[in-house]
N, C-alpha and C positions, 0 to 999 in steps of 0.2 A: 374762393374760386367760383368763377361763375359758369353755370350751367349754361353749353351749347346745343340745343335740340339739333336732331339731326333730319334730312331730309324729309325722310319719310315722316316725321311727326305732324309736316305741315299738310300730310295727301292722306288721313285717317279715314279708312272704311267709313259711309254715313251707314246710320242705323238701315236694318231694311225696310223697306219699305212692301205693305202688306195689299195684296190684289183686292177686288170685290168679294172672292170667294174667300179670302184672310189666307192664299195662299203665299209664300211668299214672293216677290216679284226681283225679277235681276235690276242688280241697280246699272243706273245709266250712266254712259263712260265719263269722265271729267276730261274737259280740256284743259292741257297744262302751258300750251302755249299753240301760237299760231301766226301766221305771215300768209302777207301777199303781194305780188308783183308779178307785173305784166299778163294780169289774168291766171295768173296760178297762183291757187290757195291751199297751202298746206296747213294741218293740223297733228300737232303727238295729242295724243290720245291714252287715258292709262283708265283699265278694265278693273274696276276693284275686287267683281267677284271674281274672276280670272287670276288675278294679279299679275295680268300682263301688260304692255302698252304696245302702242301702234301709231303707224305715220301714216296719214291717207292725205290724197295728192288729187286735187281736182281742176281739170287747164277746161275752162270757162270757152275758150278759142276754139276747141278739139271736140269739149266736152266729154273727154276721157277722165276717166275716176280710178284710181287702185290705192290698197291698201298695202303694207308693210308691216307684218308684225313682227314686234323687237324680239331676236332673239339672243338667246347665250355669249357673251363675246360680242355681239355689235356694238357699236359708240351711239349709243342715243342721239346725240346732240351731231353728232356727224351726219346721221340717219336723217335729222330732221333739215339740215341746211343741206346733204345732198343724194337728197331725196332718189332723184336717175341715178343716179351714178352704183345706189345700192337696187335699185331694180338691175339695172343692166347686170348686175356680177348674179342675184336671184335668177336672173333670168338662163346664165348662161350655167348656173349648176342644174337648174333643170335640163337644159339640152345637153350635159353632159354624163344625165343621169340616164339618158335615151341611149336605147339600142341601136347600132348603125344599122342600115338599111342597106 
């Protein structure tokens, strides 16, 4: 029977890495994939000391930048191809999370 590794075996924590004063320093996020088209460049992003990942979204045209961080229950991979479409529903639990006026 042959051994299948599993995703996460190919995304291993790297060792840490040690500041000038040997303290330790946060390691820097890995990109695990990326696209661009029509001047917007997205990037997932995954935090090792976190162990979280994230979608940031930069339109080059606009020069608008936000970030996305994956939560509980979101589709990764949906997150990353549609990028607005999960701002817009972030956006509207926040103003749902607002007091009317």
């Amino acid at each position: 029977m042959s051994h299948v590794p599993s995703i996460a075996a190919g995304i291993a924590t790297p060792p840490a890495s040690l500041g000038p004063d040997h303290s330790r320093m946060a390691a820097a996020p890995r990109e695990l994939d990326s696209r661009a088209s029509d001047g917007i460049y997205v990037q997932l992003l995954w935090y090792p000391d976190g162990g979280h990942a994230s979608v940031i979204v930069s339109d080059s045209r606009t020069g608008e930048t936000f970030e996305l961080e994956v939560r509980d229950g979101d589709r990764l991979l949906d997150m990353f191809h549609h990028p607005y479409a999960y701002a817009a529903i972030r956006d509207g639990d926040h103003l749902a999370a607002q007091p009317a006026e």
